[in-house]
N, C-alpha and C positions, 0 to 999 in steps of 0.2 A: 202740195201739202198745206194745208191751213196753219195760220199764223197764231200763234198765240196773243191773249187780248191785248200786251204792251207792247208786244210788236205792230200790233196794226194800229195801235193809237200813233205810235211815235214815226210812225210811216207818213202821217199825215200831218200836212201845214197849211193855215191858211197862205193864199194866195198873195204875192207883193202890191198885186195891183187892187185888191179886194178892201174897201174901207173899213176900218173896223170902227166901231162905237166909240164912243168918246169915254163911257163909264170903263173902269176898272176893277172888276170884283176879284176877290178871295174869296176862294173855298177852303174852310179850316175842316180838317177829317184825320182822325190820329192813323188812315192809312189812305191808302189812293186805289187797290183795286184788291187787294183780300177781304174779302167778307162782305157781306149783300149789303151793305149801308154805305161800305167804301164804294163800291161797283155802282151803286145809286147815286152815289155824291160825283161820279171820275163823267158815266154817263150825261150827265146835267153839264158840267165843266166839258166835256168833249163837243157836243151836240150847242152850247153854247158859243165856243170859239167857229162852230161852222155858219152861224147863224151872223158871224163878226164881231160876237164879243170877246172883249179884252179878257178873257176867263184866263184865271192861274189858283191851281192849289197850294197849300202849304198844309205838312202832314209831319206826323212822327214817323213814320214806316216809310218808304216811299221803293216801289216793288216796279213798279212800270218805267218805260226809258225816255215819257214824255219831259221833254225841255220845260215845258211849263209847271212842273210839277218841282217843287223846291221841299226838300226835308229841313229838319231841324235839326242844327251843327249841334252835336253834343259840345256844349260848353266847357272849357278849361279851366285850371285855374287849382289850385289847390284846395282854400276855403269854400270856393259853390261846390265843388266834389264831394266835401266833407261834411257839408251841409245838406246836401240830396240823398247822401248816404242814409244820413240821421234823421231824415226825414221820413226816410222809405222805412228803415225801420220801426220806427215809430206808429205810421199809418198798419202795417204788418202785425204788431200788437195789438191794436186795438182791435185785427181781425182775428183771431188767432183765439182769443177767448169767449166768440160766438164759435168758433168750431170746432173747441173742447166741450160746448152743451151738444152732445150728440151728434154731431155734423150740421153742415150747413148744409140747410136745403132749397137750393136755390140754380136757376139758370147761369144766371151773370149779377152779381152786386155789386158795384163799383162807387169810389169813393168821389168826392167832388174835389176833390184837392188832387195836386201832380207834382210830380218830382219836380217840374219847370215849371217858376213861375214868371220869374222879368226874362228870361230868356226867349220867351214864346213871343212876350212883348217885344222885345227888342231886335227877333229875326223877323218879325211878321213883312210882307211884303207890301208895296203901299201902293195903297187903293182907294176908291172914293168907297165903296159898297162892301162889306163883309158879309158870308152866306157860312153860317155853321152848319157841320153834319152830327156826325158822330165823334163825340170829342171825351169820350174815357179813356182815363188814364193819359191825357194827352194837356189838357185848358186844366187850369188853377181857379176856379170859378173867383174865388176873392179877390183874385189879382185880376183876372182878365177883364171883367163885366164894368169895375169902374172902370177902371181905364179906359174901354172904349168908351165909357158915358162921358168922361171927359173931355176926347176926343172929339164927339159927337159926328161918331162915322155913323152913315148908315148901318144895323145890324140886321140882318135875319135867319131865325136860327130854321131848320128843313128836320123835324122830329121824325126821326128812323125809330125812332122807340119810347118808352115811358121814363126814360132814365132820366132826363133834363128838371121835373119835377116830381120826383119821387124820392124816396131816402134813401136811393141805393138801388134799388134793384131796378131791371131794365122791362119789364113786364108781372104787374101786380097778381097774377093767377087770380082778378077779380078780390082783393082784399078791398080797394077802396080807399085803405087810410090814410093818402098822401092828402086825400081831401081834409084832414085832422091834423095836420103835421107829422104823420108816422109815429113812431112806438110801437111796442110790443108787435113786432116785424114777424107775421109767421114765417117769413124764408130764413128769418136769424135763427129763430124755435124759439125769441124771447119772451118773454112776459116782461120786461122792464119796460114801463112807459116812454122811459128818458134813455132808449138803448140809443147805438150806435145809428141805425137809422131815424130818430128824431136830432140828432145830432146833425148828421149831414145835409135834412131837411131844412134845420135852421139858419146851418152856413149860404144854404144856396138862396133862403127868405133874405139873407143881409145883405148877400151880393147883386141881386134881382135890385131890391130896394135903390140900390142907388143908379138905376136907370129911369128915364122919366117916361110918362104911359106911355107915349110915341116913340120910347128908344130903341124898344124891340119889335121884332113883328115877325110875329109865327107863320109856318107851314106847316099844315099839319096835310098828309098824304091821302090820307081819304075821313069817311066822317063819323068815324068810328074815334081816331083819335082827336078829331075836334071837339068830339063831347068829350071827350078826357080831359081836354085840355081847359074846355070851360066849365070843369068840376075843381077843377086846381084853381085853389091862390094863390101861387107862386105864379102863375101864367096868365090868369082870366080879365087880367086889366091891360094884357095888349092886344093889340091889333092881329086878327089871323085872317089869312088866306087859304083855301084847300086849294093844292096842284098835285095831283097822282104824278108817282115819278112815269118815267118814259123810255122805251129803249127804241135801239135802228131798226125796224121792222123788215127793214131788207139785210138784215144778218139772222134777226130770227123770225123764219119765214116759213111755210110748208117746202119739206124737201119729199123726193121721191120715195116713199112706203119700202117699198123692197129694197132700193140700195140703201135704205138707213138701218135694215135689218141684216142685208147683208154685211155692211158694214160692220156693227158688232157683232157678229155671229148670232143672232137670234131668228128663231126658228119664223119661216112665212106662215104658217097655218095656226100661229098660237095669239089668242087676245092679249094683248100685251098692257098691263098695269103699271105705268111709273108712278116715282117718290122717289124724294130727294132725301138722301140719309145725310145730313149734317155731324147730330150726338144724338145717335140712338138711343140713350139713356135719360134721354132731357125729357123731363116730363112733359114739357108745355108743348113739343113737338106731337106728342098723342099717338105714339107708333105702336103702344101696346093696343089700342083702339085699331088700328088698323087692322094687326095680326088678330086680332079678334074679329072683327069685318069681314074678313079672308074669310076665315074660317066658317063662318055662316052661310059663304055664298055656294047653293047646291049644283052641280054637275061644274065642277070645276078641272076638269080633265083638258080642255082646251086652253086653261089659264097658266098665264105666263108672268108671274112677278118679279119688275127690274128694279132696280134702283140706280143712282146715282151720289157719289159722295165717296166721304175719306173713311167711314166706316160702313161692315158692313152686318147682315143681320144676323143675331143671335139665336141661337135655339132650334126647335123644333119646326118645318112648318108642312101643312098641308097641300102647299101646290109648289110647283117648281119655283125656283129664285134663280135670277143673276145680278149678279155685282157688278157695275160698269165702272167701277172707281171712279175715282176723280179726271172732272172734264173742264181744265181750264178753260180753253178754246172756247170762243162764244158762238161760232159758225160749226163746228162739230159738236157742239151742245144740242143745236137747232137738228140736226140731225138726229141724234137720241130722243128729241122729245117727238121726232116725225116717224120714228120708228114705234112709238105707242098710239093703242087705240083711246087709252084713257090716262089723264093724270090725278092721281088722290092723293089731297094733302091734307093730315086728320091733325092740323095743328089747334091746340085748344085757347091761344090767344096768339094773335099776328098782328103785323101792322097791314101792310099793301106787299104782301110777298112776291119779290121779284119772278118767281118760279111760277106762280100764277099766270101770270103777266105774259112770263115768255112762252109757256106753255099752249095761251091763247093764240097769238101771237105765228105760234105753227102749226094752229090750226086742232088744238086738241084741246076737247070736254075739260071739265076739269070739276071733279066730288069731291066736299071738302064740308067741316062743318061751321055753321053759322056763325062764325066769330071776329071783330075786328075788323080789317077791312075786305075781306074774302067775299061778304056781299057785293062790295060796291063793283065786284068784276063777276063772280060767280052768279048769274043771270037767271034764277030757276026755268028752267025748259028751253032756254036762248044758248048759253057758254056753258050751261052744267045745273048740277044739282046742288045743293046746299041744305046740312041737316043737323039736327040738333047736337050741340056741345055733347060728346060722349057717349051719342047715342052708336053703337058698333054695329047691333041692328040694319039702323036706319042707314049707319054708310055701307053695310052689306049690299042691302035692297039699293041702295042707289049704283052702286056699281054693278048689280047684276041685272039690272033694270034697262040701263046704258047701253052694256057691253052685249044684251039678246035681242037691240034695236036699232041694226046698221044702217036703216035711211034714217031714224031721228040721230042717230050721231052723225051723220055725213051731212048733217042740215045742222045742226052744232057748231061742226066742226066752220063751215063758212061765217054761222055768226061770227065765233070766235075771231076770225082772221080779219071782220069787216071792225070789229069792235075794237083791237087792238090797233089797227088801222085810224078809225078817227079818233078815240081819245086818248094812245097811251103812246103814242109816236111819239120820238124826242125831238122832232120837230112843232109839234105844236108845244109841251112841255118846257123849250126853251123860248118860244112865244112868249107861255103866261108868266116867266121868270123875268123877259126882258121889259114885258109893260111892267111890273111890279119896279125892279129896279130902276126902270124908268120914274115913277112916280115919288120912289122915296127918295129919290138924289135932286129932286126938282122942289124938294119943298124946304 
């Protein structure tokens, strides 16, 4: 029986006799292995310590059984209780009457401020190098960003998303106005110039401000968000690197076709379509595009639509569906994705989606539309197709273009698996991380 992913992280130690690095990093992530940014940030830290580095998280959540992984003690105390109380409610207000103008409409909007601010200071674990992930709801940006300037620890923050320089929200659905300072926020539905998200924009201009241009130094995942990032003034004066994240390519790997079918009960003779159902409701995910895609693709009597996730599909639809629920396990993952002939991912702005990645990785196509970093892996006629923003059409035809061309997908399918192989392995990924941190602790 396959392990679940904290169990096979905590299964594993480096070796006594094995030297490890001299540097010391932190990885700061408000969790360590729920949700694709944690699983990206725990990956890098895993794949790190096997490479000999001194790698250790510190996280809000902490979900896995790795010894290296330290949470943050909820603090005692009467007065900090009573102050974080007053705090949360407070932040809580000031959302509260964007969501009385008709709802808020939005994926994720998150504030820059947290319930914890000297206490994150004060558990942090000591290192020469700090590596930021995903830190909402977790880092106090005012308190945390001097401090380290004063410190002058090495920092480098790994952008899982747009949120680090935007006024809140974690993916702009293309508005743009972080490059302005934000205002009149269409995910809030405001028209106030000076809403809540120029607000938060500006706290993060003060705390940014007092690191010096070399204090930081971005990662941005492929180059899609580097141009993002050199459209920002909050960002465009430090130093970036692009490193695609990475995962074990011998966990996700080509498994056998029929025992991954048998395995979940899914039929041998049907073309099997996966997607990953996260929140089917989430516009930026593009699932109505999809079921519209379906829909258009002609003699669909051999098509078989799977998904994967904690929800599952709504409504009506024109070809058979199954639900594979949720599939922690990352080696029976590798199997669900070995049991499709195609993966479609119709998300309408991404960063470097993990699911891409691992999808390639087992050897499967992958249709998806042109946005974010989905080029930098989805290869036209090499890994897949890739097709305009929205276009339901165009990811019809790519999918039925694919699925009635079994030597070009079994020639696909190989790129994919040589592709994932040389550049997305987390051993070359903890490579580009170790020269980097090599470099910035030497100067």
């Amino acid at each position: 029986m396959a392990l679940c992913i904290n169990q096979i992280r905590c299964l594993w130690r480096p070796s006594k006799h094995k030297k490890m690095s001299a540097i010391r990093v932190t990885h700061i992530s408000a969790n360590d292995i729920r949700g694709g940014a944690a699983r990206a940030a725990y990956r890098l830290h895993f794949a790190l310590h096997t490479a000999g580095i001194a790698s250790q998280m510190f996280v809000r959540k902490k979900t896995s059984q790795d010894a290296d992984v330290s949470a943050l003690k909820s603090p005692g105390g009467w007065l900090r209780n009573r102050l974080r109380m007053w705090r949360k409610e407070w932040i809580k207000r000031e959302f509260a009457q964007y969501q009385s103008i008709g709802g808020i409409d939005y994926d994720l909007f998150t504030d820059d401020r947290s319930l914890y601010r000297k206490e994150v200071l004060e558990q942090l674990p000591t290192c020469d190098l700090i590596n930021v992930h995903w830190i909402a709801k977790f880092i106090d940006y005012q308190t945390f960003f001097p401090s380290i300037a004063r410190r002058r620890i090495p920092l480098i923050w790994t952008l899982h998303d747009m949120n680090p320089f935007t006024g809140g929200c974690h993916y702009d659905r293309g508005c743009g106005r972080f490059v302005e300072g934000c205002g009149k926020c269409p995910q809030l539905k405001s028209s106030d110039a000076n809403d809540l998200s120029r607000q938060i924009w500006r706290r993060k201009q003060r705390a940014f401000a007092q690191l010096p241009d070399d204090g930081l130094h971005i990662v941005a995942l492929c180059q899609w968000m580097a141009h993002e990032v050199r459209r920002s003034p909050l960002f465009n004066r430090f130093p970036m690197s692009i490193i695609p994240n990475g995962l074990d390519t011998s966990v996700f790997a080509p498994r056998d076709r029929r025992a991954a079918r048998e395995m979940f009960q899914l039929p041998q003779d049907r073309k099997v379509v996966l997607f990953v159902a996260g929140a089917l409701k989430d516009v930026r995910k593009g699932l109505i595009f999809l079921q519209q895609a379906i829909e258009q693709i002609p003699n669909t009597e051999k098509l078989l639509l799977v998904s994967v996730g904690k929800t599952e599909w709504e409504g009506e639809m024109r070809v058979p569906y199954q639900a594979l629920g949720m599939i922690e396990d990352e080696r029976m993952m590798s199997f669900a994705y070995s049991a499709a002939d195609l993966f479609v991912i119709p998300s309408l702005q991404d960063n470097l989606p993990n699911t891409v990645m691992e999808a390639m990785a087992c050897g499967v196509p992958v249709v998806g539309f042109d946005v974010g970093g989905i080029p930098d892996m989805v290869r036209p006629g090499v890994t897949g197709i890739s097709v305009p923003p929205k276009d339901a059409a165009a990811l019809g035809a790519a999918i039925a273009t694919l699925l009635n061309q079994p030597e070009r997908l079994a020639e696909m399918s190989r790129h994919c698996c040589r592709i994932a192989r040389e550049e997305y392995d987390a051993v070359l990924q903890a490579k580009r991380y170790r020269e980097l941190y090599d470099t910035l602790c030497a100067k």
